[in-house]
PLY file of the C-alpha trace (Angstrom):
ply
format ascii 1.0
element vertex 378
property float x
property float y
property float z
element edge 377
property int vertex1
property int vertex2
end_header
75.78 116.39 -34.01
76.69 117.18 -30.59
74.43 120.02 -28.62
74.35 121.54 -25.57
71.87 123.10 -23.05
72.20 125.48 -20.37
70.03 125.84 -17.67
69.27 126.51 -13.96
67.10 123.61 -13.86
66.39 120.12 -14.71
63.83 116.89 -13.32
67.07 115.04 -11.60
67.77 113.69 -8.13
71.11 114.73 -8.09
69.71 119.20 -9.44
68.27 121.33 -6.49
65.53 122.77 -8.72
62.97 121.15 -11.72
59.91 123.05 -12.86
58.55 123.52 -16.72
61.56 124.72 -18.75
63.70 121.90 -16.95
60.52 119.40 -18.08
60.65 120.41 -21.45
64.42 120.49 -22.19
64.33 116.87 -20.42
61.15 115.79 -22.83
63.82 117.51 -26.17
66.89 115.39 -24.49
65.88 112.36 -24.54
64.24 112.38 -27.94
67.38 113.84 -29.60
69.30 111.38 -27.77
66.97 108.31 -29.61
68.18 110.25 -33.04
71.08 109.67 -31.98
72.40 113.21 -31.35
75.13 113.94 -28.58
73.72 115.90 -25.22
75.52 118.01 -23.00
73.87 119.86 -20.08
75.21 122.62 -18.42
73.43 123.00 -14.64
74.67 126.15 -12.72
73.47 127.36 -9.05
73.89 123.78 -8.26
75.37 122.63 -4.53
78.75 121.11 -5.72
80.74 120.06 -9.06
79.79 116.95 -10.86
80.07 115.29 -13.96
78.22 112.09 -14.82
76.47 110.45 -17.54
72.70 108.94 -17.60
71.04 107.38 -20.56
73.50 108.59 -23.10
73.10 112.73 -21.35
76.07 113.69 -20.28
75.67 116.22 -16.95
77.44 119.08 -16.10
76.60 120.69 -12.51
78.59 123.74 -11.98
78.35 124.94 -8.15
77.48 128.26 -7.44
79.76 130.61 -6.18
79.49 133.99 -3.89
81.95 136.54 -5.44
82.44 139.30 -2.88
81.97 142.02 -5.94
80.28 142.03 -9.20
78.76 138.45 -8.72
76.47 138.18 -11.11
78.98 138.61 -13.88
82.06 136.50 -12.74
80.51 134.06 -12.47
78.59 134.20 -15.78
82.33 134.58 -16.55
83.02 131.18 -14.81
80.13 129.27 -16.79
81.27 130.90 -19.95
84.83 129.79 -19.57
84.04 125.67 -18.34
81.33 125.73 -21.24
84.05 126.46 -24.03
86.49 124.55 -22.53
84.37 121.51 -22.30
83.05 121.83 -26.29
86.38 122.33 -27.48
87.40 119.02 -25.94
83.78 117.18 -26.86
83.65 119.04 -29.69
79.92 120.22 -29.35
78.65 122.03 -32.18
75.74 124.61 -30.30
74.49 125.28 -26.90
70.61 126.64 -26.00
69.96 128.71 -23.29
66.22 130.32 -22.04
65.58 133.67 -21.78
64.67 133.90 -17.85
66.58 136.35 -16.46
69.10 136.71 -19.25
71.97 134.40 -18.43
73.75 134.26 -21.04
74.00 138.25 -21.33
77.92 138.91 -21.04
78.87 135.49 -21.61
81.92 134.94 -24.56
80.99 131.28 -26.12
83.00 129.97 -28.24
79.91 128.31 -30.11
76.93 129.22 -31.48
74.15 130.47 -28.76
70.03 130.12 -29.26
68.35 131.58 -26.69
64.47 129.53 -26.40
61.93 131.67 -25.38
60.17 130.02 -22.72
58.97 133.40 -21.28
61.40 136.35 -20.10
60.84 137.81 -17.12
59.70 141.31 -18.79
57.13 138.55 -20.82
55.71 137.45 -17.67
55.69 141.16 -16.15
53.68 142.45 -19.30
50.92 139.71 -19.10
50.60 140.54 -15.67
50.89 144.38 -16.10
53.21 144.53 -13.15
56.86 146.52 -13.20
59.76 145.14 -13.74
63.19 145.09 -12.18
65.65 147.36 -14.17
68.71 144.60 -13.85
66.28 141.75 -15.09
65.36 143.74 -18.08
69.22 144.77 -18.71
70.11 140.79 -19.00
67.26 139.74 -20.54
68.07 142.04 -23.42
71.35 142.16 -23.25
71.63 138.46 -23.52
68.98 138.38 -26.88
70.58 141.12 -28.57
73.83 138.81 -28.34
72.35 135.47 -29.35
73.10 133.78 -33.07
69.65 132.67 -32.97
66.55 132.93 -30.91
63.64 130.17 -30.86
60.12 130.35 -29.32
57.73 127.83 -27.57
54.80 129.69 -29.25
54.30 132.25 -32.07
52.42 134.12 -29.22
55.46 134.45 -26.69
57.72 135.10 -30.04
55.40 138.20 -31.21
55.51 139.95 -27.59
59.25 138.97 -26.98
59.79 140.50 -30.32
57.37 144.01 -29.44
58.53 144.26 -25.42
62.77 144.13 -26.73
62.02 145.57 -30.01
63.53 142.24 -31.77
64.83 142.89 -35.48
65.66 139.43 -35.94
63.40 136.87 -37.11
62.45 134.09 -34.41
61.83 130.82 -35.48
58.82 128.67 -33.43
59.34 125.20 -32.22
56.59 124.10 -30.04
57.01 122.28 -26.73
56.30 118.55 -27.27
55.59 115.60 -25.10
56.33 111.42 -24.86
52.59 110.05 -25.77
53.76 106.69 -25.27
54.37 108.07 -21.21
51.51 110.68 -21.04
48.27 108.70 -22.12
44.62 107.16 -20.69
45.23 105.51 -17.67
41.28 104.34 -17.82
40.91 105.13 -14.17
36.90 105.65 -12.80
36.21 109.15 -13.21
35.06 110.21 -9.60
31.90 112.44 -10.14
31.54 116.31 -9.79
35.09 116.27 -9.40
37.49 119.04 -10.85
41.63 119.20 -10.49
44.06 122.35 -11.09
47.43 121.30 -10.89
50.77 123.63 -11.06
52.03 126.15 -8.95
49.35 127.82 -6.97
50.11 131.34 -8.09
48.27 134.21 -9.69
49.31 134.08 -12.71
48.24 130.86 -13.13
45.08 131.88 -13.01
44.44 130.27 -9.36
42.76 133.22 -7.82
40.56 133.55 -10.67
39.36 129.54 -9.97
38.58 130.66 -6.40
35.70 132.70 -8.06
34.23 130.57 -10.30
34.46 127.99 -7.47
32.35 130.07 -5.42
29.61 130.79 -8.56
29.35 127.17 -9.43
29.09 125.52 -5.71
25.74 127.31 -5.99
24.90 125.27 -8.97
26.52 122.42 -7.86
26.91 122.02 -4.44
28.84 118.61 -4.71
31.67 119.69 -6.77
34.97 119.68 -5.24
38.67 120.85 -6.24
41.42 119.46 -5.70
44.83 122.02 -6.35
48.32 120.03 -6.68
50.91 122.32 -6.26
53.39 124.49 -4.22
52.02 127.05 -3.00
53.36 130.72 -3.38
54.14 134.48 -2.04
51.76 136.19 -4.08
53.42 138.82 -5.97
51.08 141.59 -4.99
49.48 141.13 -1.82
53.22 139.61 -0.39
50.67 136.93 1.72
50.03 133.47 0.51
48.19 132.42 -2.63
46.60 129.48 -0.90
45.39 131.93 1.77
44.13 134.86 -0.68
42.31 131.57 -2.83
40.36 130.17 0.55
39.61 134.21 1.49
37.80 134.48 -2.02
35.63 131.30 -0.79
32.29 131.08 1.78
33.51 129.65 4.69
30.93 126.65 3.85
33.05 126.00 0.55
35.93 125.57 1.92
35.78 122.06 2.93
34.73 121.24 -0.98
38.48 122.40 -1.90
41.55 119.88 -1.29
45.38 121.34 -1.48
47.71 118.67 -1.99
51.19 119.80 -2.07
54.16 117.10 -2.25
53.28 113.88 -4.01
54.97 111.95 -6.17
54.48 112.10 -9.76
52.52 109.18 -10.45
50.04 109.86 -8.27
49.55 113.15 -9.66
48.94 110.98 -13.19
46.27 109.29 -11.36
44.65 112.52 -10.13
44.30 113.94 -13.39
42.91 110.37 -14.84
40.25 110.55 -12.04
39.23 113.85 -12.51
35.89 114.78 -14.34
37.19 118.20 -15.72
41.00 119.66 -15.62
40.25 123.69 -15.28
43.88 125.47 -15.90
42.94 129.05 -16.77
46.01 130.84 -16.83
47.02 134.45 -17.41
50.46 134.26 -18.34
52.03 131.00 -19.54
54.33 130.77 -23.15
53.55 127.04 -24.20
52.58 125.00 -20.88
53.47 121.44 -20.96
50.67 120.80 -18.39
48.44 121.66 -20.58
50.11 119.01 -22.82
50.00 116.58 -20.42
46.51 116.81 -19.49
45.69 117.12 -23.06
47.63 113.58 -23.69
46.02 111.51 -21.02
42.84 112.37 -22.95
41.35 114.97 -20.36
38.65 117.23 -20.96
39.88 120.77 -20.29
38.70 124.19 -19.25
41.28 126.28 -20.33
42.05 130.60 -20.52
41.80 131.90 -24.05
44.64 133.71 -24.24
47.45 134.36 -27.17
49.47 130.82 -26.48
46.10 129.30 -26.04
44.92 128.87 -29.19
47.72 127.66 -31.10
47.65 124.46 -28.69
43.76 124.51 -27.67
40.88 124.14 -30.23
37.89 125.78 -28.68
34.83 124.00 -28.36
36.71 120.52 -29.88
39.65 119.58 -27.49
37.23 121.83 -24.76
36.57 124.53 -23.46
38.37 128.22 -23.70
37.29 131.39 -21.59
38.78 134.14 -20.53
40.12 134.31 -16.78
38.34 137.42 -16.12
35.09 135.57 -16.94
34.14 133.94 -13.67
30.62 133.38 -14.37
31.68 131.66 -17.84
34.59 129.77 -16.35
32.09 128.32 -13.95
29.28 127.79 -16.66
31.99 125.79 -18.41
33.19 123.67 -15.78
29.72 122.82 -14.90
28.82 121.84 -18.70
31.98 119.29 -18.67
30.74 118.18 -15.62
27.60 117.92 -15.85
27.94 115.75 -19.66
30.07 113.09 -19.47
29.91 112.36 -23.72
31.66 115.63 -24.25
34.19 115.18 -21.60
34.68 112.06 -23.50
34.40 113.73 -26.87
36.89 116.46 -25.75
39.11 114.21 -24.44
39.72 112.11 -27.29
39.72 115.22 -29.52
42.24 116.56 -27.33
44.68 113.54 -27.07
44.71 113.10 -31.06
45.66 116.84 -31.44
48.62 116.02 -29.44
49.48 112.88 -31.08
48.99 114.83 -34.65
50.78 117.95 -34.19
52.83 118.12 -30.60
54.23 114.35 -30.25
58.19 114.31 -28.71
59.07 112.64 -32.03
57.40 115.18 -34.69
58.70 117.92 -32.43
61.93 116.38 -31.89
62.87 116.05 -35.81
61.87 119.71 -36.27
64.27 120.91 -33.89
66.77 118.46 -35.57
66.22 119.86 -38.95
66.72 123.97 -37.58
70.28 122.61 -35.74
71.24 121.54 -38.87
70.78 124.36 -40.81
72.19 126.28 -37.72
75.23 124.19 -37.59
75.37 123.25 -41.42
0 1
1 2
2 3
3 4
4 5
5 6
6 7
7 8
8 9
9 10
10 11
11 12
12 13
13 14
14 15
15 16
16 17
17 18
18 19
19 20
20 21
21 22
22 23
23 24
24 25
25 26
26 27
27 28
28 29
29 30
30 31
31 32
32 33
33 34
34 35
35 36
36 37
37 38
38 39
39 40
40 41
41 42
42 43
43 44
44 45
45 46
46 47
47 48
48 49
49 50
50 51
51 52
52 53
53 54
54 55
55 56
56 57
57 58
58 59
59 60
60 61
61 62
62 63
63 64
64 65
65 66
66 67
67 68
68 69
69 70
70 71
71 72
72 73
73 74
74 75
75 76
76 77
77 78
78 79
79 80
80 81
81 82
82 83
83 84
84 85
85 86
86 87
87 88
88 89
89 90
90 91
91 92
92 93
93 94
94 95
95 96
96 97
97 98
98 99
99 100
100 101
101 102
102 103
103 104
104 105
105 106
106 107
107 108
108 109
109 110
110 111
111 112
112 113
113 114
114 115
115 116
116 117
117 118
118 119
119 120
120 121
121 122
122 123
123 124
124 125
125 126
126 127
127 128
128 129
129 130
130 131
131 132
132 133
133 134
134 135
135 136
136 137
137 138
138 139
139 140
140 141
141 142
142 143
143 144
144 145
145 146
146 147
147 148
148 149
149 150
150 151
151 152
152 153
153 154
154 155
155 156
156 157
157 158
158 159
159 160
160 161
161 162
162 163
163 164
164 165
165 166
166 167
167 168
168 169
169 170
170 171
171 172
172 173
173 174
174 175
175 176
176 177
177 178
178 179
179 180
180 181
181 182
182 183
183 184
184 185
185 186
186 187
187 188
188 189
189 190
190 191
191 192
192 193
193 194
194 195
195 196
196 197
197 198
198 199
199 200
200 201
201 202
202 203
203 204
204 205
205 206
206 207
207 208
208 209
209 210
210 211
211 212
212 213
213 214
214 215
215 216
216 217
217 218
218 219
219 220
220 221
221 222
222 223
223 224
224 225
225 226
226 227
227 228
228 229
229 230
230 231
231 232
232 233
233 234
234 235
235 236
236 237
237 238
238 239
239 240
240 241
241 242
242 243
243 244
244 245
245 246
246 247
247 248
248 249
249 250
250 251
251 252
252 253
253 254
254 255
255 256
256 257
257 258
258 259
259 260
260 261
261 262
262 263
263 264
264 265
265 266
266 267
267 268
268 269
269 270
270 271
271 272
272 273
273 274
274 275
275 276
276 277
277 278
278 279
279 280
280 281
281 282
282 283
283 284
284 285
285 286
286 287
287 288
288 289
289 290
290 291
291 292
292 293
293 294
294 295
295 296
296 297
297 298
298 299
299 300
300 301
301 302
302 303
303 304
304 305
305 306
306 307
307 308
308 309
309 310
310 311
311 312
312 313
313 314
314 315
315 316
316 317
317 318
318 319
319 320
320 321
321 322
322 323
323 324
324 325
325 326
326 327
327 328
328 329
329 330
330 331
331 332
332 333
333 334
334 335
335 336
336 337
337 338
338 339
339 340
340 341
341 342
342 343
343 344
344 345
345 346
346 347
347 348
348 349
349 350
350 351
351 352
352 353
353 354
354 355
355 356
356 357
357 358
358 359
359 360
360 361
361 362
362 363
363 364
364 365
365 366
366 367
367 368
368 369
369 370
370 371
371 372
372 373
373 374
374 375
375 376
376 377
């Protein structure tokens, strides 16, 4: 079996752009590579043309080009066209695309399409109850109403893809999964009273909502400190910094306790989370997070948002603890009881890590997505 993906993004040197649909394809690459299927990808808005191969992927960076008129679909036209040129030659039998943005909408493949729902951008807009750009909406469902097959990260993101569009077909779920032989203990000292966020420092993350509890539970505990790994962002409101709207919800006499790291290299980012006495990600929108997975698999206790997605990866009260973003007072009560008992960050931890092993391990999810191409293909 030969299959393809496409997508804007992808962890590389040699791709402008990586975030969490590029980590997760990567994570489903590689394992369907060790089962010996064939991998194509297919990496547009890139900065030139290249082909190459790496550990048995073969890449496929198409440039981007500036049409003077109608852009955005010649040169959908443009990917369409190399796409079916190249699986006629290599003779691939499917090609997956996410739903951000629509991409696919108005493209003629010669092969089968599945679109993964990672999250649309009308997804994203709902969960955050914001409005949402009339052209976005137009390719998002344009390009599902056109797909042979659509997929979901969660059951959650499938049932409001499926209300928001007004879906007839059925969507099957195939969960996000993760290497636990690369994500696992690393044993480090935990460093006490310490807690970590890490991922983009954005609102609907759930970063602003952090900031509050922050402030509640430095009254408690005045030697807690965060530490926030990320890039920060424009937030989509306000139009003014995240970072600066987080350290405006804080005492000035907090703001020392709260540490922004921005660029660092991966492995150090490992170590942060290994050192850290509670991980507290409490988002508001997310479709299945893979640093939640992460965390999860280098046996972390976590604080956690309780929404939709949440619960179909989280176990409340056993892998840790689940509360709902606009909860301050409770998101801070629950950091504190991590903190403040280090047998149930243990206990969580360990509970957490096995779930991940048991049910969302790269090769269980891997063969599951082997088995639905081959009834897609068959």
């Amino acid at each position: 079996m030969h299959l393809a993906f496409l997508t804007s993004e992808y962890p590389h040197p040699s791709v402008n752009r990586a975030a969490g649909i590029g980590t997760s394809i990567k994570n489903l690459a590689e394992g369907l590579v060790e089962k010996n299927i064939k991998i194509s990808l297919f990496i547009y808005g890139q900065d030139t043309n290249l082909v190459f191969e790496e550990s048995g992927i073969t890449f496929h960076l198409i440039k981007h080009i500036n049409y003077p008129f109608l852009g955005w679909l010649r040169y959908r036209k443009h990917i369409a066209s190399y796409i079916n040129k190249v699986a006629k030659k290599e003779k691939i039998d499917a090609i997956e695309a996410a739903d951000w943005t629509g991409i696919t909408a108005f493209m003629k493949l010669s092969i089968p399409l599945v679109i993964r729902l990672h999250g649309t951008d009308a997804y994203f807009c709902h969960l955050e109850g914001r409005s949402q750009k009339k052209k976005n909406r137009w390719f998002e469902a344009t390009a599902l109403k056109n797909a042979d097959a659509i997929i979901s990260v969660s059951d959650y993101t499938a049932k409001m893809t499926t209300e928001i569009f007004g879906l007839k077909s059925n969507i099957t779920t195939l969960y996000n999964g993760i290497d636990t032989n690369k994500f696992k203990p690393l044993h480090l000292p935990k460093e006490a009273n310490t807690i970590l966020y890490f991922g983009t420092i954005v609102r609907k993350k759930g970063v602003l909502d952090l900031a509050k509890a922050f402030q509640i539970l430095k009254n408690e505990n005045p030697d807690a400190t965060l530490t926030l790994i990320g890039k920060d962002n424009v937030d989509i409101f306000e139009k003014r910094s995240t970072l600066e709207l987080f350290n405006e919800l804080l005492d000035e006499k907090y703001r020392s306790s709260v540490k922004h790291l921005q660029h660092m290299p991966y492995e150090d980012v490992v170590k942060e989370i290994a050192k850290a006495g509670v991980v507290v990600l409490p988002s508001r929108a997310e479709a299945f997070p893979m640093s939640w997975l992460e965390a999860m698999a280098m046996e972390k206790a976590l604080v956690t948002s309780n929404i939709g997605w949440a619960k179909e990866l989280m176990i409340a009260d056993k892998t840790g603890l689940m509360v709902s973003p606009d909860d301050h007072q409770g998101l801070a009560e629950a950091i504190l009881k991590i903190l403040n008992d280090e047998k149930l960050a243990n206990e969580f931890g360990i509970n957490a890590r096995k779930r991940i092993v048991d049910h969302f391990s790269s090769e269980i999810i891997v063969d599951k997505n082997i088995e639905y191409y081959k009834t897609l293909t068959s």
